[in-house]
Backbone bond lengths (Angstrom), bond angles and torsions (degrees), N, CA, C in turn:
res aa  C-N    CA-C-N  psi(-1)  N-CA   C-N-CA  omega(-1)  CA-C   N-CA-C  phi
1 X - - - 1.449 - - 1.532 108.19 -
2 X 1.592 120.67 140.33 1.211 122.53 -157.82 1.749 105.65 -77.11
3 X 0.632 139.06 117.07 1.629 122.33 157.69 1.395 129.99 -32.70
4 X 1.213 127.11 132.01 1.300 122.36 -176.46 1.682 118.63 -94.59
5 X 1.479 128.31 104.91 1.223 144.18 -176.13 1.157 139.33 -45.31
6 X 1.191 135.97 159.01 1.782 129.96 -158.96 1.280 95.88 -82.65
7 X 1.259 119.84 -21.94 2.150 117.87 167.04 0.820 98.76 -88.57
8 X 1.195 152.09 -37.09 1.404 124.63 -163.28 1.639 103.43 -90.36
9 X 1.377 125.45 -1.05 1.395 118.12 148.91 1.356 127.01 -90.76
10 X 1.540 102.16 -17.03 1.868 107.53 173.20 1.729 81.54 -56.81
11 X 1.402 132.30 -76.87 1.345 156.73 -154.32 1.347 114.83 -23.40
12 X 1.164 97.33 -45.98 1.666 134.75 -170.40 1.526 116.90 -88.80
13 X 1.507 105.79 -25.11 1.825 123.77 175.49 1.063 82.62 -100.86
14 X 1.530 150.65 -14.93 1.649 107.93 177.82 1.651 114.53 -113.08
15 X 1.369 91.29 -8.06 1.869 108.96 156.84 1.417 104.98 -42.43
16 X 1.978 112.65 -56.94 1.223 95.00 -147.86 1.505 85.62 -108.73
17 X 1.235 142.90 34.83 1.380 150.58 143.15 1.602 76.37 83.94
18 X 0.806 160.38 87.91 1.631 156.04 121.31 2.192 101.67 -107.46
19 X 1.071 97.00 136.94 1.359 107.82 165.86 1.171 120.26 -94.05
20 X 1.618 134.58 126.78 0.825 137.47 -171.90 1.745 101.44 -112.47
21 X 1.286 116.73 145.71 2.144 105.69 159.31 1.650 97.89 -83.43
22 X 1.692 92.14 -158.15 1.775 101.94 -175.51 0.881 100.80 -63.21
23 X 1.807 108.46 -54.18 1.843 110.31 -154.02 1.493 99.94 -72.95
24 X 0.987 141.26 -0.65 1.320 134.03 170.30 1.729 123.22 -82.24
25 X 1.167 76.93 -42.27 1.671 96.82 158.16 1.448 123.66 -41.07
26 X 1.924 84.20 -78.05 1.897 89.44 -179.58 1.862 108.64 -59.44
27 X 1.288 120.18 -46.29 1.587 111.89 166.64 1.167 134.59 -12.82
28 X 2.050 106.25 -67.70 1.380 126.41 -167.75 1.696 101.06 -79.17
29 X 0.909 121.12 -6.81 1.927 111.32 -156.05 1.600 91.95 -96.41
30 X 1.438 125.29 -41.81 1.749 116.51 162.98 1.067 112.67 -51.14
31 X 1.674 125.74 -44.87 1.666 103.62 -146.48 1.558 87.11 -98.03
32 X 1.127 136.04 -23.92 1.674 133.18 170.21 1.088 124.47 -57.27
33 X 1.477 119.24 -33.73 1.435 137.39 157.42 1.531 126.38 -60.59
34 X 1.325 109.90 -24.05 1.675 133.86 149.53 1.255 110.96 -63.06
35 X 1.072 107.67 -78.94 1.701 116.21 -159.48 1.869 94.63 -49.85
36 X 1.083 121.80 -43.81 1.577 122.13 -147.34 1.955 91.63 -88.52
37 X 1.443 111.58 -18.86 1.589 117.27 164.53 1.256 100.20 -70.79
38 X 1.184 125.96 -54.94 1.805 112.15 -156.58 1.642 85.67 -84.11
39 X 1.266 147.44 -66.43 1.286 114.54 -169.26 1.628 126.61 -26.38
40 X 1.696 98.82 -44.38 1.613 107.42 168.67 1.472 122.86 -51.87
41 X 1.241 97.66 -21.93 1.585 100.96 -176.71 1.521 102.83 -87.54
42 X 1.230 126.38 -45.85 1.059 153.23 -157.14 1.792 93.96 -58.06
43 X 1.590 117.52 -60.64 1.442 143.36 166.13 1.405 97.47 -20.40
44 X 1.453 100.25 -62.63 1.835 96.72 -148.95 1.410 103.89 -79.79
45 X 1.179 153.57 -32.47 0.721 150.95 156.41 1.561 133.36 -39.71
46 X 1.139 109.49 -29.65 1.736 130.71 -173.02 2.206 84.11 -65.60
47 X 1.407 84.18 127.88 1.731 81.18 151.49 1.648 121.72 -129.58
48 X 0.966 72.10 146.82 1.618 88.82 -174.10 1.833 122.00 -37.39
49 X 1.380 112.06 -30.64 1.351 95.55 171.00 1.352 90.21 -98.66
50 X 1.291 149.56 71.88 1.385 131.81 142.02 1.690 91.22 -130.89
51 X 1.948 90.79 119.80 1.308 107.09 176.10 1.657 114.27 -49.96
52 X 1.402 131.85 161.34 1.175 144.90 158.73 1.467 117.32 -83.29
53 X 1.461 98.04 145.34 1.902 105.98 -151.18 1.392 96.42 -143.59
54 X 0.998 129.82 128.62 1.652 153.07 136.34 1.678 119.53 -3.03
55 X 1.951 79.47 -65.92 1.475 112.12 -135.06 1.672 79.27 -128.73
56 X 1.796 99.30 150.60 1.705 87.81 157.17 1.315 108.95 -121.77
57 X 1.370 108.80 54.05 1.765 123.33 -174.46 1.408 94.65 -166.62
58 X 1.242 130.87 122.54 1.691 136.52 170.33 1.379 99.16 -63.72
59 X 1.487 101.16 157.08 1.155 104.92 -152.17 1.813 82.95 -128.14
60 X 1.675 119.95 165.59 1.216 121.14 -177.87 1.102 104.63 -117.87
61 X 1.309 138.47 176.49 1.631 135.52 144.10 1.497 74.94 -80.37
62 X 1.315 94.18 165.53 1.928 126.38 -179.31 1.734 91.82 -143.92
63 X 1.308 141.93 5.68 1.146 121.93 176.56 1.636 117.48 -109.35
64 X 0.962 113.36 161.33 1.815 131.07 -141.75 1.793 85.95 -97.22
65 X 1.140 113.71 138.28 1.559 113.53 159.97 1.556 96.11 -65.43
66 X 1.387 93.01 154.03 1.623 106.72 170.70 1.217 124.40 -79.76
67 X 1.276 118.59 167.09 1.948 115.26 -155.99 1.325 94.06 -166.83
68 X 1.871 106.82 99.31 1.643 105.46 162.51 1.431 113.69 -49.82
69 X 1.425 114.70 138.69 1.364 112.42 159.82 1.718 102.85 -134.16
70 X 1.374 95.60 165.45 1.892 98.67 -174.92 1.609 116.79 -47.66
71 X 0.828 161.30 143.25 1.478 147.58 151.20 1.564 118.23 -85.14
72 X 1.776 102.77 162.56 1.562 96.04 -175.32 1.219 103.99 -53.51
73 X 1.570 113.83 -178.09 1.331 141.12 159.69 1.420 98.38 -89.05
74 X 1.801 109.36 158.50 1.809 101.95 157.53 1.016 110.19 -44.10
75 X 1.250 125.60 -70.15 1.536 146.30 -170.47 1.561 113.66 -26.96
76 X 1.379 108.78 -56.45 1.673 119.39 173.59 1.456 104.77 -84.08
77 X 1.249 125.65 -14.05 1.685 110.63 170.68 1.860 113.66 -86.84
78 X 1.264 99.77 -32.60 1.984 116.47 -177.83 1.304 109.43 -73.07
79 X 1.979 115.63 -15.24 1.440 102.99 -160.29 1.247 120.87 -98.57
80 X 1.915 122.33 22.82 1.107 104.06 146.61 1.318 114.99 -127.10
81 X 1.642 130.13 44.41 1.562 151.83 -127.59 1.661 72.50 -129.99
82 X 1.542 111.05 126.98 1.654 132.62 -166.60 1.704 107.16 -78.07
83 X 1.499 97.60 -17.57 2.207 107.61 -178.88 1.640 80.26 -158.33
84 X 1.126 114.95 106.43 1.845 118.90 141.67 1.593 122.67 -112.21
85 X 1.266 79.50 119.58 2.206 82.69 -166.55 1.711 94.92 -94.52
86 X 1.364 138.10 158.83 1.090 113.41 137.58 1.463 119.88 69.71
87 X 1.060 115.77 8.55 1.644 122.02 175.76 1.488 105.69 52.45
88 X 1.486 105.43 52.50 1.679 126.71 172.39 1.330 107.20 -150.32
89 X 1.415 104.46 138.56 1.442 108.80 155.60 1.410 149.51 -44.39
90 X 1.089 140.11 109.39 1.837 116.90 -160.31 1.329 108.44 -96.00
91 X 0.908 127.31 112.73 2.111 125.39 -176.54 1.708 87.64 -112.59
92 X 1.499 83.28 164.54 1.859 92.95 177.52 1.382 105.64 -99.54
93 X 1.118 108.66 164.52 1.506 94.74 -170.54 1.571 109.79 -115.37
94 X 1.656 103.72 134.83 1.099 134.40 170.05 1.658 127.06 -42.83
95 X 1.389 107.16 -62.72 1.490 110.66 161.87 1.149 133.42 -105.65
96 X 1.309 118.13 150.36 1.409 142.98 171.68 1.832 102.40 -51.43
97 X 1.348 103.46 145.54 1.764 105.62 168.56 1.265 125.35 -66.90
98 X 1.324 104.17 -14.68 1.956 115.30 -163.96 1.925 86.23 -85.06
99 X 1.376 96.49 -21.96 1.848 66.72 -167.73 1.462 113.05 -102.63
């Protein structure tokens, strides 16, 4: 299997618009040349009747169908609110007008 080259990772860093220097260069072109072997390895091994998976644990939904239920009133949402004017909340206010 061919090795993959210090251009063909410049090639590949300017594909994906990342800048690389030299020494980054010479760095990435070993361990990419790894990684892209063991995927190869990784390939041959796969057989064909074993489905493709995500996860190596199935995974569930965990979420609840939804269920209208009544909602407060103002009245029961304001009634333990410390100043409710107007069927609104009253907070103090945080900022100044200038800003």
């Amino acid at each position: 299997m061919p090795s993959i080259t210090r251009e063909e990772v410049a090639h590949l860093a300017r594909l994906a618009r990342i800048e690389l220097t030299d020494d980054e260069l010479d760095h990435l072109a070993p361990q990419l040349d790894q990684i892209i072997g063991l995927v190869g390895q990784v390939s041959e091994v796969a057989a064909d009747d074993i489905p493709p998976t995500s996860h190596a644990l199935p995974l569930t939904n965990v979420m609840r169908e939804d269920v209208n239920v009544p909602c407060l009133t103002p009245e029961q949402a304001l009634s333990g609110a410390p100043a409710a004017e107007e069927q609104r909340f009253r907070v103090p206010r945080i900022l100044d007008e200038e800003a």
